[in-house]
C-alpha positions as CSV (number, residue, x, y, z in Angstrom):
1,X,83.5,48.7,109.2
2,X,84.7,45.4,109.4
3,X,83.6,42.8,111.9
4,X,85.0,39.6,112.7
5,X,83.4,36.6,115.0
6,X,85.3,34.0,116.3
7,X,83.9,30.3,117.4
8,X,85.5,26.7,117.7
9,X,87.5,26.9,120.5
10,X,87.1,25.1,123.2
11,X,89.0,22.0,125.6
12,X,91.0,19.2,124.3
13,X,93.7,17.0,124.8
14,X,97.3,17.2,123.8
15,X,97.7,16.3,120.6
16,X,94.0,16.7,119.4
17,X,92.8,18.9,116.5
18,X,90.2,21.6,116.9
19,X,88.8,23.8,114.1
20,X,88.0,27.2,114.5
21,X,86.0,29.8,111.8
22,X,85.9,33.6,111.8
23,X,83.0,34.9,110.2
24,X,83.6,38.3,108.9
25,X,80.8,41.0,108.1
26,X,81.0,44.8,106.9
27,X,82.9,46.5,104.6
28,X,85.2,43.1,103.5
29,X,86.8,42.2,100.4
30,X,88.3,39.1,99.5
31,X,91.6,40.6,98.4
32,X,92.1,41.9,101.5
33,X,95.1,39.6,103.9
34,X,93.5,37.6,106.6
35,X,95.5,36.6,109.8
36,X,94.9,34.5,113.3
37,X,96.4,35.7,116.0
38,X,96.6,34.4,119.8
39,X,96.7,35.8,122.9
40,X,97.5,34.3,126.2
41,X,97.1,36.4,129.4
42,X,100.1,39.0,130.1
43,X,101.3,38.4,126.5
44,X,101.7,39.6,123.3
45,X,99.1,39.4,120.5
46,X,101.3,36.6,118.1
47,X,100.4,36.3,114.4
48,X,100.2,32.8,113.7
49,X,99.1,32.5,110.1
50,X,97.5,34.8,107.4
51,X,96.4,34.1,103.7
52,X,96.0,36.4,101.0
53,X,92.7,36.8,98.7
54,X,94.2,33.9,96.5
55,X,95.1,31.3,98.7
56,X,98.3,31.7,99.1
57,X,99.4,31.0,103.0
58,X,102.0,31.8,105.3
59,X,102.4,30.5,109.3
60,X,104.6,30.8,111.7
61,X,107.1,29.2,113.1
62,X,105.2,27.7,116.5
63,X,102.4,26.6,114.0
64,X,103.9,25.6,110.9
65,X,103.2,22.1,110.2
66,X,100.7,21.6,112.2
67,X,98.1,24.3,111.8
68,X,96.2,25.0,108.4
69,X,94.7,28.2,107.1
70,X,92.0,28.4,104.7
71,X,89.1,30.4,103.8
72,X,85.9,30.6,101.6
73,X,85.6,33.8,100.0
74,X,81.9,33.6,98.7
75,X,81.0,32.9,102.4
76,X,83.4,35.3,104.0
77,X,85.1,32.7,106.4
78,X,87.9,31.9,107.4
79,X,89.2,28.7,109.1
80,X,92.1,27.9,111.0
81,X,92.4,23.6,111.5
82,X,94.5,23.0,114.4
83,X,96.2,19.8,114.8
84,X,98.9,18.0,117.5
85,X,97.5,20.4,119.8
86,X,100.0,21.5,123.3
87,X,99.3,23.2,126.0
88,X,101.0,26.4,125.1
89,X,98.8,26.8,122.1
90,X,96.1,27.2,125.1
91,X,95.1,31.1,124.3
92,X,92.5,33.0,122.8
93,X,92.5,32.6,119.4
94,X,91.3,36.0,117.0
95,X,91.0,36.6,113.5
96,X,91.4,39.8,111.9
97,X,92.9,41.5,108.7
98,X,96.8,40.7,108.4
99,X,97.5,44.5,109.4
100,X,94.4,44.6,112.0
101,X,91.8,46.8,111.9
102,X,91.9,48.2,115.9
103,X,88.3,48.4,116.1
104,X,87.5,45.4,114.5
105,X,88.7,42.6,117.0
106,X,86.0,39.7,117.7
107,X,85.4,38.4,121.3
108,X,88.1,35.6,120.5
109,X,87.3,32.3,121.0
110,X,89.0,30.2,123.8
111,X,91.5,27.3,123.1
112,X,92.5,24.8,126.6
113,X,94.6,22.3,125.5
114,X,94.7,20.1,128.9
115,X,95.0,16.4,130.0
């Protein structure tokens, strides 16, 4: 099965960048669709970006312009480069396959975005 791992999070101030990674392990190819999603407490999982085995990237509209997907498919990461961070882009941030694999969610990693 697929595994993914999560890290980078963690607090800054409005308007600051942060880069986060997702390590992915098992059964992965690198045609498969990857996504980042975030969750906030009492919400919705949101898809905020995902990027096909080529490159070729698509975001969302809370994101686009300032967030950046990428990924490295000989090391089986992928990035997400945050920038002109706000407060509502505060939640756990996951990675997973564009049409997630339910048993393959990471821990997350934690995003504050706080004066």
């Amino acid at each position: 099965q697929v595994q993914f791992v999560e890290s980078g999070g963690g607090l800054v101030q409005p308007g600051g960048s942060l880069n986060l990674s997702c390590a992915v392990s098992g059964k992965f190819s690198s045609s498969f669709i990857m996504g980042w999603f975030r969750q906030a407490p009492g919400q919705q999982r949101e898809l905020l970006a995902h990027i096909t085995g080529g490159g070729r990237a698509n975001y969302a509209d809370s994101v686009q312009g300032r967030f950046t997907i990428s990924r490295d498919n000989a090391k089986n990461t992928a990035f997400l480069q945050m920038n002109s961070l706000k407060p509502e882009d505060t939640p756990v941030y996951y990675c997973n396959l564009r049409v997630p694999l339910s048993r393959s969610w990471g821990p997350g990693t934690q995003v504050t975005v706080s004066s």
